[in-house]
C-alpha positions in Angstrom: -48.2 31.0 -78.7 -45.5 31.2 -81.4 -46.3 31.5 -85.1 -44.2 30.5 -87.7 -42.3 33.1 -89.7 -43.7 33.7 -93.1 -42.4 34.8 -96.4 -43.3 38.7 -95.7 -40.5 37.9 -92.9 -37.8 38.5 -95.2 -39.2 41.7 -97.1 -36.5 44.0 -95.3 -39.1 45.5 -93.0 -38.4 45.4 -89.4 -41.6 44.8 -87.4 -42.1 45.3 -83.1 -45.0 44.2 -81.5 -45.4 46.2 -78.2 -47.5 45.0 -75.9 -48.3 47.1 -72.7 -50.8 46.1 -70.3 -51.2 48.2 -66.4 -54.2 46.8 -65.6 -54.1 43.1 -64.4 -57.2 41.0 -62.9 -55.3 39.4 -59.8 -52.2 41.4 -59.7 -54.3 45.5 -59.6 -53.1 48.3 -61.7 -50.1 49.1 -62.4 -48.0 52.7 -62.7 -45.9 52.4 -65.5 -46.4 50.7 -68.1 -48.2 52.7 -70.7 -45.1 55.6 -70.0 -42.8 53.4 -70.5 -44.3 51.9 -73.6 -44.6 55.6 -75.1 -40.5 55.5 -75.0 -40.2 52.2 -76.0 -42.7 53.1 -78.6 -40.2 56.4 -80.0 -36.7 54.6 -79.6 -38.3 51.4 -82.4 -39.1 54.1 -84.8 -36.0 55.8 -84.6 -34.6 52.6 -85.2 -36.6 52.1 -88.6 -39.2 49.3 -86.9 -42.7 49.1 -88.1 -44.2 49.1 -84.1 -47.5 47.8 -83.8 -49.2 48.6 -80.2 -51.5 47.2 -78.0 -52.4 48.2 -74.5 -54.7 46.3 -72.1 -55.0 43.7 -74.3 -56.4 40.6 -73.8 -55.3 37.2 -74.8 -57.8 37.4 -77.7 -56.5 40.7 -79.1 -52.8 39.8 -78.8 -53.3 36.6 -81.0 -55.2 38.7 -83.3 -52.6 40.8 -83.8 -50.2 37.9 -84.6 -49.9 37.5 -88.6 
């Protein structure tokens, strides 16, 4: 799903949303993810991004998340 931009979009302030999920219905658990979201988590704030997280979301949460 793809939302349209909207005017907050050209405020200046750099947004990220991170979405890390390691736990998967058909496809098991797995290793990674969550580690390497924690450093891809650091490296957007160094780099002056607003970073909004979610981990093990479902489809519901993610589009919730959305503005």
């Amino acid at each position: 799903m793809i939302s349209p931009a909207t005017s907050d979009s050209n405020s200046g302030t750099r947004k990220a949303l991170m979405i890390s999920n390691s736990e998967y219905e058909y496809a098991g658990r797995l290793r990674n993810p969550l580690d390497d979201a924690r450093a891809i988590y650091s490296t957007l704030q160094e780099l002056d991004f607003e970073v909004t997280t979610l981990t093990n979301a479902n489809q519901h949460q993610i589009v919730r998340s959305i503005p």
